[in-house]
N, C-alpha and C positions, 0 to 999 in steps of 0.2 A: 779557651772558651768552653771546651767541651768538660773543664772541673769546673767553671764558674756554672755553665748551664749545669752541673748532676747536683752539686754542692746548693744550689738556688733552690730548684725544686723540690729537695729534699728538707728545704728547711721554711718553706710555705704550707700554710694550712689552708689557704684561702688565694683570690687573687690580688694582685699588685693594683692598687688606682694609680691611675695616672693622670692627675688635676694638669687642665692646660693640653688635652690631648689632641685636639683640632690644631694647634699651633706645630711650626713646622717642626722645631725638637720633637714635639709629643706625636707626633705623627709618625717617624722616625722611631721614638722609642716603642710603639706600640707595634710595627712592623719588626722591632727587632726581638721584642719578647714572644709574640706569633709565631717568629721560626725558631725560638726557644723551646716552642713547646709550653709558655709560662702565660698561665689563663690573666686576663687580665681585663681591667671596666674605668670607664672615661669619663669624668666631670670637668666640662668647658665649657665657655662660651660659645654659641654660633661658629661654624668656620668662615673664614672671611673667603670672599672672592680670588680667584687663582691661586687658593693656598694648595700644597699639599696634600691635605687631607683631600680638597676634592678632586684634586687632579691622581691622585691615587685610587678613587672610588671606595674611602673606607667609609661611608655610611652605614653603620648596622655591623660592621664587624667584628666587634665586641660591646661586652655590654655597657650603655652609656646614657649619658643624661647632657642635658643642653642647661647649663646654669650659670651662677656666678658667685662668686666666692666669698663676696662679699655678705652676700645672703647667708646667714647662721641657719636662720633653721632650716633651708634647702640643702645645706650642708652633712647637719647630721640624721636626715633623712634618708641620704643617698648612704651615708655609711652605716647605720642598721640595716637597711637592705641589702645591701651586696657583701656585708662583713670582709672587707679587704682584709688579708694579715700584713699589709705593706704597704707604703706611700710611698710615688715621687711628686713630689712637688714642684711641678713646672709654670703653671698657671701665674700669668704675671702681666705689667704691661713693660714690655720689654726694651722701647725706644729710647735714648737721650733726647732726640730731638722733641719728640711725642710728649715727651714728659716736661717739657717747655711750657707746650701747647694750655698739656692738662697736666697739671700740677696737684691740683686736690686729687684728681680720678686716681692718677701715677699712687702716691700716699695711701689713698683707701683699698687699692686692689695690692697692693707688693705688702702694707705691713698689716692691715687689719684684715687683707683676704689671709694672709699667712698667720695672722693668730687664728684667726676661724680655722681653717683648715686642722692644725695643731689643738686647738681647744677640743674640735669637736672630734678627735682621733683619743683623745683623752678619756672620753664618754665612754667608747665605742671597744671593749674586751678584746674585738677579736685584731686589732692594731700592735704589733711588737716592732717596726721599725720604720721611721720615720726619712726619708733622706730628701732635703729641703733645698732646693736649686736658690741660689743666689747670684753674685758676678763676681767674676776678677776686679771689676769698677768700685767693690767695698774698700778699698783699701786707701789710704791717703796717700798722694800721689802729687808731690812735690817736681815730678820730671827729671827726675835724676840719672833714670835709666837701672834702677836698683832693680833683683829681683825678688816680688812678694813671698813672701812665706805668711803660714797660717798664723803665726802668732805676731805679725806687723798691726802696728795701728788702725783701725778701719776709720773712713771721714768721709763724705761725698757732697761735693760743690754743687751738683745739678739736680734736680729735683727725682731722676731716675738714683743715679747712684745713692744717692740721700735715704729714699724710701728701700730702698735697699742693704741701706745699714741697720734701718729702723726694721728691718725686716729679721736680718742678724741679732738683734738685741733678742727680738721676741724669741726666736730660735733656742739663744744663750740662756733666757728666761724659764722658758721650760726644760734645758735641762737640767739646770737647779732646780726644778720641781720634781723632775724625774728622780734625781739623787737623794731627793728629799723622801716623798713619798709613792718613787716607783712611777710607771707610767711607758711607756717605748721607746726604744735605744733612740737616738735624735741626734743627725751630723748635719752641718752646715755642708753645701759643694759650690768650689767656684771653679768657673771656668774661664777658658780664654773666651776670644772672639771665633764662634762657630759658622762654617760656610758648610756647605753640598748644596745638592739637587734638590730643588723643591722649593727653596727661599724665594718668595716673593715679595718677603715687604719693603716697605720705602725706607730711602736713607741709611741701605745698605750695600756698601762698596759692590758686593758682587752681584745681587740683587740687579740694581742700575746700570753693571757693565753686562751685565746678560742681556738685558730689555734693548741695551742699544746695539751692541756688536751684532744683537740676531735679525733687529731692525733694521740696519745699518745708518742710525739716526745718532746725532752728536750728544756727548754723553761730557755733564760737566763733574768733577772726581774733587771733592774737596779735601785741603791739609794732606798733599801727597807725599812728606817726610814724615808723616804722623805713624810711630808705627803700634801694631798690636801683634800678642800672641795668635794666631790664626789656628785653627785645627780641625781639621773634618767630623761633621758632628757626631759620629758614631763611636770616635774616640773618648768623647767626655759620656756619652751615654752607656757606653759599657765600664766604663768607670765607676757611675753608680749604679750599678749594676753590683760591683762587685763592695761595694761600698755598702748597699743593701744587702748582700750576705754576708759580711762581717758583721753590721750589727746583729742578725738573725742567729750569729752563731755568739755572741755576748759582747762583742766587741766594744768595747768605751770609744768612740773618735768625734772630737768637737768639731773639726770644719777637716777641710782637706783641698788642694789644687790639682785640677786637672787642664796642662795646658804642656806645647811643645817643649820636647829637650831643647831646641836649638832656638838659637836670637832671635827675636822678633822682626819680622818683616816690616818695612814700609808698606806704607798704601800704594806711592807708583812701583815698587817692587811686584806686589801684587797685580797691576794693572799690567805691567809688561810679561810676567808671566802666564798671568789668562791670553793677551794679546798674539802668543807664541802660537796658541789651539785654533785662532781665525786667520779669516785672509790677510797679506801681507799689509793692506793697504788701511785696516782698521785703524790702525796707531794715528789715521786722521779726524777719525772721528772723538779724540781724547782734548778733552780742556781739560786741564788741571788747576784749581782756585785754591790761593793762600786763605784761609778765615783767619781773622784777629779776633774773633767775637771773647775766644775761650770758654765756647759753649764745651768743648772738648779737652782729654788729657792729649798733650805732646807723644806721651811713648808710656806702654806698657809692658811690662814682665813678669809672667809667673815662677815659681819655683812651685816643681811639683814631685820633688824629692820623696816627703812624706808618702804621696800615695803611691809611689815606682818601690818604697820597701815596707811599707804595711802591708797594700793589697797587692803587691806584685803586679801593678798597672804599669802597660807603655803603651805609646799610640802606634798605631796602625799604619798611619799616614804622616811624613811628614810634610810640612806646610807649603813646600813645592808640591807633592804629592797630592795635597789636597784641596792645592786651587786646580790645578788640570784636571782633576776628576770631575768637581764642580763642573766645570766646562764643559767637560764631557759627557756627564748627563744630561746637562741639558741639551745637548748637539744631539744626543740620541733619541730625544723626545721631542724639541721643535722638528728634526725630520722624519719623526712615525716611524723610526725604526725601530723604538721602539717605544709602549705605554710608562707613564710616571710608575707604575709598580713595578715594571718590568726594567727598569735602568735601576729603580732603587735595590731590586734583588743584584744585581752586577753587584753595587756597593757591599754589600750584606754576605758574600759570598767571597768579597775578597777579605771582610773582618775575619769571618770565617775559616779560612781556608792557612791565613797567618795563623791564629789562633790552634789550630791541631801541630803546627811545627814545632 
């Protein structure tokens, strides 16, 4: 961490936006460029109720705007002003199930908020690299149990994934423009399935088993053979992190994976190993429900080969690793022991501390 932190700021003129930053990734990445030392300014939406951001207290912590992406010209107002020399692009609507709901919203915020963004980074001189969060969920996904690699097919059945490829395309789009006639280095990132501290939203496996185990109210856990790459989210976030200074130093890279070395977890894999961190008697508060909807994939796998020998990426945690911790932030903050910034520094400290070895 300590060449990725000198190597980063050595090669910024200005600071990193970080679109999407009230959300709990962007929350997460802006506490983690903070104790980088790496100045950085926020364009979101509103933060939602019990997010992160406000249970961390980052109001006013860097400089930032309350907006939406889909808005053009709120867009390239915020970047003449603040002249970023870098983008992550987090800002998304991030649910499957949500994307059921709203379907058109999903579409116009994942691929037309992501051209805006990209367009108006185009305009804007002071912009040299672009790194464009997407999902592991791009990828067509027959259940096979294959592992993705960056150059697999991409497809998406669900209105989330879908606008998520549609999202990709535009990505791939500009950077034939870029090749064409110049513009900022531009990678696609996908990631696994991201958990820690701080995740509040709905119709997320850990999310759900937090609210109940802390409650002690019955928790119903859907598709518990269903499995996913799992990874502590500071793993995929220092990822592009380092992804953002390859480009800054010339680097060509179209997309890249960041997700665990080892097999992918079940969901009651996961249920039984959070259920290790509470009292013995929880495991009664567990319903497990089959879905046939196929609102969902069966089993996913990344290969994240590519980014472990380009950028010399590993994770930190792995995926036992990084449901316990989950756990245990939050065990440390439902009991005041300690504040949401103050359990997220623990996390931050142990990237850290790997990171100098």
């Amino acid at each position: 961490m300590q060449f990725l932190q000198n190597g980063l700021i050595s090669a910024l003129d200005g600071p990193v936006l970080v679109t999407g930053h009230t959300g709990f990734k962007g929350t997460w990445l802006t506490l983690l460029l903070e104790k980088m030392g790496i100045p950085a300014v926020g364009f979101s939406l509103h933060p939602e109720e019990d997010s992160l951001y406000k249970r961390a207290n980052r109001y006013g912590k860097i400089d930032e705007e309350f907006g939406d992406i889909r808005n053009l010209p709120q867009v390239k107002l915020f970047l003449k002003k603040h002249k970023p020399s870098a983008i992550i692009h987090l800002a998304a609507q991030p649910l499957v199930l949500e994307s059921y709901a709203k379907p058109l919203e999903t579409f116009e915020t994942n691929v037309i908020g992501t051209a805006n963004v990209i367009s108006a980074s185009y305009g804007e001189s002071s912009v040299k690299a672009i790194v464009a969060v997407t999902t592991d969920k791009v990828y067509r996904n027959d259940n096979l149990g294959v592992r993705f690699v960056e150059t697999d097919s991409l497809s998406g059945k669900d209105p989330y994934s879908a606008s998520k490829v549609g999202s990709e395309a535009v990505i791939a789009a500009w950077q034939n423009i870029s090749r064409l006639s110049g513009g900022p280095f531009l990678t696609a990132v996908r990631a696994g399935n991201v958990i820690g501290g701080g995740d509040f939203a709905k119709d997320r496996i850990m999310p759900d088993l937090i609210k109940g185990l802390s409650s002690r109210q019955e928790i119903e856990i859907r598709n518990p053979e269903s499995s996913r790459p799992w990874q502590h989210v500071l793993d995929p976030l220092h990822g592009y992190l380092r992804t953002l200074q390859a480009l800054l130093e010339g680097s060509l890279i179209d997309s890249l994976n960041f997700g665990p070395i080892d097999a992918s977890l079940t969901v009651r894999e996961v249920v039984n190993i959070s259920l290790g961190e509470w009292p013995a008697d929880s495991s009664e508060l567990i319903t497990f429900l089959e879905s046939s909807n196929g609102a969902e994939s069966k089993s996913l796998e990344l290969d994240s080969t590519k980014a472990r020998s380009v950028l010399r990426w590993d994770e930190c945690w792995n995926q036992r690793e990084a449901i316990v911790s989950t756990n245990k932030w939050w065990k440390r903050v439902l009991s005041s022991e300690y504040s949401a910034e103050e359990s997220c520094e623990v996390d931050l400290e142990v990237l850290f501390n790997k990171a100098k070895k």
